[in-house]
C-alpha positions in Angstrom: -16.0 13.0 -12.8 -12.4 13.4 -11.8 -10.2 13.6 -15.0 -7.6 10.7 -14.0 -10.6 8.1 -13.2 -12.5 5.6 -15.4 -14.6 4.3 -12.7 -16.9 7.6 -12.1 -14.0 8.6 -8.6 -13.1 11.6 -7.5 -9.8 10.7 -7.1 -6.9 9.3 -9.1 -7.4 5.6 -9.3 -4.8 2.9 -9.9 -6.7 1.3 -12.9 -6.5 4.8 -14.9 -3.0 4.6 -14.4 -2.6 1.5 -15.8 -5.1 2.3 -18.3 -3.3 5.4 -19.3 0.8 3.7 -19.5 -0.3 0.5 -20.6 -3.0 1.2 -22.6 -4.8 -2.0 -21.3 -6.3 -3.6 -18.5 -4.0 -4.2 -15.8 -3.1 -6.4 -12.8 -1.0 -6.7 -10.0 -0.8 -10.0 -9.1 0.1 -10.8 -5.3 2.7 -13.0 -4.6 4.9 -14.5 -1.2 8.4 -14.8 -2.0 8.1 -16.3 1.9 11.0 -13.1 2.8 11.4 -12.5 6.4 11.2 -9.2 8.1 14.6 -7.3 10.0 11.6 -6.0 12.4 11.2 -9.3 13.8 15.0 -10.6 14.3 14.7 -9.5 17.8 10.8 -9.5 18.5 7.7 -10.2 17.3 7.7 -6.9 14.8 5.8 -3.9 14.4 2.5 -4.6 17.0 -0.3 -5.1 14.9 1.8 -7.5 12.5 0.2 -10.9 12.0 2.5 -12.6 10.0 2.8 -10.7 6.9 0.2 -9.7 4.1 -1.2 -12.8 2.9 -4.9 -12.1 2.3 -4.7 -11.9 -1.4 -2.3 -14.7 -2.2 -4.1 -18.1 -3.3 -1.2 -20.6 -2.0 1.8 -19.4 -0.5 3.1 -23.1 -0.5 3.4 -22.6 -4.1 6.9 -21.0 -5.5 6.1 -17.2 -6.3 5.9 -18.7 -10.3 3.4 -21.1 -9.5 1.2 -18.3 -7.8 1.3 -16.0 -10.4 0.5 -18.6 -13.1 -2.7 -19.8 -11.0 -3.8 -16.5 -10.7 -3.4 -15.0 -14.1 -5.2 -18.3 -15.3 -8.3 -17.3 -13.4 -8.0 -13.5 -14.6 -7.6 -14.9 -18.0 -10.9 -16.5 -18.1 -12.7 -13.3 -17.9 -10.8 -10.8 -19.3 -8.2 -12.6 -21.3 -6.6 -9.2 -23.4 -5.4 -8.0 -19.6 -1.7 -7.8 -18.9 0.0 -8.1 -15.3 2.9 -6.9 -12.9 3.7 -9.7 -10.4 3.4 -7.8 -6.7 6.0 -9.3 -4.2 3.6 -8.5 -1.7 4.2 -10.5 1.5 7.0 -9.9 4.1 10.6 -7.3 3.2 11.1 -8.2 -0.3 14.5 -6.5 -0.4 15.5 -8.2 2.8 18.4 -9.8 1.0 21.4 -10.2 -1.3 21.3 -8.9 -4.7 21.9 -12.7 -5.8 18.5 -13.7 -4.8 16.7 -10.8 -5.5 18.1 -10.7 -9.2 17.0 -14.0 -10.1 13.2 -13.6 -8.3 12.5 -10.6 -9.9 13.8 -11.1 -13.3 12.3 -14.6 -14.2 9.1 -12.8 -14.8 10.6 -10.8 -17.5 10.2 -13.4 -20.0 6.2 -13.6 -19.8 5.4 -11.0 -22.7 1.9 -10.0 -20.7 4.4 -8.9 -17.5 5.0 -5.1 -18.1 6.4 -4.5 -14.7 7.7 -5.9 -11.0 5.8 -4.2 -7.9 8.1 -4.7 -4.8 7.1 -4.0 -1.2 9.6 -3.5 1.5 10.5 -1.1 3.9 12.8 2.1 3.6 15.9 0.1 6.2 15.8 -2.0 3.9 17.1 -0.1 0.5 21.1 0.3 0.6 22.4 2.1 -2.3 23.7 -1.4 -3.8 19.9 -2.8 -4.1 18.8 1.0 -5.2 21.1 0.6 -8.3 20.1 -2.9 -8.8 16.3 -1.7 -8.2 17.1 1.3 -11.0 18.9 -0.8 -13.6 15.5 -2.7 -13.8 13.2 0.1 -14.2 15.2 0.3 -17.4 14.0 -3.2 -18.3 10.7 -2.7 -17.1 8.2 -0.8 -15.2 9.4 -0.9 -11.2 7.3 0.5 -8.2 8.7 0.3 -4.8 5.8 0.3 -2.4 7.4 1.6 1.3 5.5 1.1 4.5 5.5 4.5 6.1 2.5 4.7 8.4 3.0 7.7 10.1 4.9 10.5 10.1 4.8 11.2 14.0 8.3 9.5 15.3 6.2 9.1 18.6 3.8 7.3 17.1 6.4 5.0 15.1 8.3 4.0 18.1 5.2 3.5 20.1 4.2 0.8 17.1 7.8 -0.7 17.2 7.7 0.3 13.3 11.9 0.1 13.7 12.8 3.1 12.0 12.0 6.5 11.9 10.6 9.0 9.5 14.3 10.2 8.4 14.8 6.7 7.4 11.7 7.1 4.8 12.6 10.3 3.5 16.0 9.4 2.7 15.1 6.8 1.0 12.1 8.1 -1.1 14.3 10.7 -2.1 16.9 7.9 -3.3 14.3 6.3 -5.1 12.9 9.0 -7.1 16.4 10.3 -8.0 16.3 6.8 -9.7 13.3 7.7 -11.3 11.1 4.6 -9.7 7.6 4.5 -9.0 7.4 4.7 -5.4 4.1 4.3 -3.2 3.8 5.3 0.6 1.6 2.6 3.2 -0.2 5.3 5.6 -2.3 3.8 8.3 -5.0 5.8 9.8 -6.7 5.1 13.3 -3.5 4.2 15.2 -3.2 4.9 18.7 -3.4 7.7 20.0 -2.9 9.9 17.1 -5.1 12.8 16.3 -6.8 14.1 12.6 -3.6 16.8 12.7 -1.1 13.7 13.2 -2.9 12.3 10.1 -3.0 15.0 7.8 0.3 15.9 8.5 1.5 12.5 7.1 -0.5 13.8 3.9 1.4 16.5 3.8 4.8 15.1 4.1 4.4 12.7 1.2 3.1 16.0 -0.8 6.7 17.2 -0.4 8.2 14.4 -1.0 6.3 13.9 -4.5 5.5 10.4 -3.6 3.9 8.7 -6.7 1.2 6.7 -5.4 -0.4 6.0 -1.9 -1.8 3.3 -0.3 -4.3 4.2 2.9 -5.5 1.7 5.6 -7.7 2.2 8.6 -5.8 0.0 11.8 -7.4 -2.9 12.4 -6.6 -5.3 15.3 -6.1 -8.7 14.3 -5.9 -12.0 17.1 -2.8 -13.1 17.6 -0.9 -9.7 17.8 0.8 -7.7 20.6 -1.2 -4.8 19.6 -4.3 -7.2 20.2 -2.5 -7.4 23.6 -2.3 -4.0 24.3 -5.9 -3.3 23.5 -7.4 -5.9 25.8 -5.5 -4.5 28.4 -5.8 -0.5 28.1 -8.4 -0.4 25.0 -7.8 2.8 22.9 -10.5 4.5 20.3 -11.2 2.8 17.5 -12.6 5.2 14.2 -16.3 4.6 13.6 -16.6 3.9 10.0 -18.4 7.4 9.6 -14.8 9.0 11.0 -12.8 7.2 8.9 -14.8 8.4 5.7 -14.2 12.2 7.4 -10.5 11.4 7.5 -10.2 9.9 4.1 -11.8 12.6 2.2 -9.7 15.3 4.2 -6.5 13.3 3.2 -7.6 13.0 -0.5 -8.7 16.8 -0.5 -5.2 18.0 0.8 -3.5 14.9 -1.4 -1.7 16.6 -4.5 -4.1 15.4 -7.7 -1.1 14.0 -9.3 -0.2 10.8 -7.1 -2.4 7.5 -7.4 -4.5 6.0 -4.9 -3.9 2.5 -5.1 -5.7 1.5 -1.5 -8.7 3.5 0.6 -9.2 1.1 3.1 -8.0 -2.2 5.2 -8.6 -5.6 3.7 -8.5 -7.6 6.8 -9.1 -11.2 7.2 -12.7 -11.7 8.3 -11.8 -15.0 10.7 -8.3 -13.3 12.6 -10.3 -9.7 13.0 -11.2 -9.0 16.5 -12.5 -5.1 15.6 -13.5 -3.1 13.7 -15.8 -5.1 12.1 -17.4 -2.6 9.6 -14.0 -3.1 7.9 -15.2 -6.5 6.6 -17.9 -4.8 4.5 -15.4 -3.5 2.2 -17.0 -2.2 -0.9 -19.3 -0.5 1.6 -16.7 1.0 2.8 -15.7 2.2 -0.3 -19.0 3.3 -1.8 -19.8 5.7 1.3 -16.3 7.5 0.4 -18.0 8.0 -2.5 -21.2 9.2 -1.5 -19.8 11.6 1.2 -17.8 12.9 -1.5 -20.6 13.4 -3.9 -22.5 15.1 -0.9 -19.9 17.4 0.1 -18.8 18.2 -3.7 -15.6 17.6 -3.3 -12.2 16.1 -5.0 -8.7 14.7 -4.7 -6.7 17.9 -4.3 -9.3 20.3 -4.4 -11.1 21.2 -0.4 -14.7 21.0 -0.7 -16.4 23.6 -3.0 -20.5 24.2 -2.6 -22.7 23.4 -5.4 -24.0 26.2 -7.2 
């Protein structure tokens, strides 16, 4: 068994973490703050957006409080000793003045079970005012900055309107972690047109960078999307579930041991999917990484060794 897992993975998983700083069982609960996106002032966004991350989130009608009282409410019926950090998951949740952000983030300070605030948003969107601001808390509490990266081809970003380029993310990683805050890289593998090199080399950057946890998704194309546009009209390849697995363990074998898997795969809405489907089946997903890795012998950080 890999020695930062309690789950019997061969990686680094997010609940030994938790496990580890906290010393209980965490969660991060999901929550829309209903924050817009500078990526879709002047257009519809990067092309396989479908209006935000909202897959997790009970009620987005509800105010962010509201959600994260419903949910922990559920949680607490079965494991009631857990403790949470509210996830401002939906939309650019620094896509604003410091006198909203201060007010949003900080109300949940006052619920002795929070023990941190998990922030998604993207790297244009961190000046050095809201870095400050974003570093002052991490002296309150337990921050992490999740930062939707992708890819680390330029080509490949400007082809999926991402709106900034890789400088952009490495500038601001590097601000981030001068601060001292937990920051997470989104990688997406699958998109178009990009090859197992272009992937891996996005492993590589965030080894350099010392990125603190990653999340990985396989593309999906959802209805509703210009990238749903472009692939009824010139289809591109899709990975087969067997090579995503492939590229998975290949990224986890070059990933550094030290930074935390958060996410291994999409979580897409079963009734807006249009392909792949074997994405649905997520646990299945998830339990073949496991096998293949098993089979091959092999471990985050460590390329594939033969059983003796």
């Amino acid at each position: 068994m890999f020695k930062n897992t309690l789950d019997n993975k061969r990686y680094y998983t997010l609940n030994y973490f938790y496990k580890t700083k906290f010393n209980q069982k965490v969660f991060k609960v999901p929550l829309d703050a209903h924050f817009s996106c500078p990526n879709k002032i002047n257009g519809r966004g990067c092309i396989y957006c479908c209006e935000g991350s909202k897959a997790n989130i009970t009620d987005s009608n509800l105010s962010v409080e509201e959600q994260f009282l419903n949910n922990i409410k559920i949680l607490e019926k079965k494991w009631p000793n857990s403790l949470y950090i509210p996830y401002f998951q939906s939309g650019t949740n620094t896509y604003a003045s410091l006198n909203v952000l201060k007010p949003l983030f900080e109300k949940f300070l006052k619920y002795p079970k929070v023990v941190g605030i998990a922030i998604a948003t993207r790297p244009d969107c961190l000046d050095d005012e809201v870095i400050n601001y974003l570093s002052s808390l991490n002296n309150k509490t337990f921050v992490a900055v999740e930062l939707g990266l992708q890819s680390s081809n330029n080509k490949t970003l400007k082809f999926i309107k991402r709106g900034h380029d890789v400088e952009c993310f490495i500038k601001a990683v590097k601000k981030l972690k001068e601060k001292g805050i937990f920051t997470v890289a989104h990688i997406i593998n699958g998109l178009p047109y990009e090859t197992e090199e272009d992937m891996l080399n996005t492993i590589k950057l965030l080894n350099e960078l010392k990125i603190d946890g990653i999340k990985i998704h396989m593309l999906y194309i959802s209805k509703n999307t210009e990238l749903a546009d472009i692939y009824e009209t010139k289809p591109f390849p899709i990975l087969t579930k067997e090579e995503y697995i492939d590229i998975v363990i290949k990224e986890l074998e070059l990933l550094d041991e030290n930074i935390v898997i958060e996410r291994i795969t999409g979580d897409p809405i079963k009734e807006e999917l249009i392909t792949p489907t074997w994405l649905i089946k997520k646990f299945c997903v998830l339990n073949d990484i496991d096998k293949e890795m098993v089979k091959r012998n092999t471990y985050q950080g460590i390329k594939a060794n033969k059983k003796s």
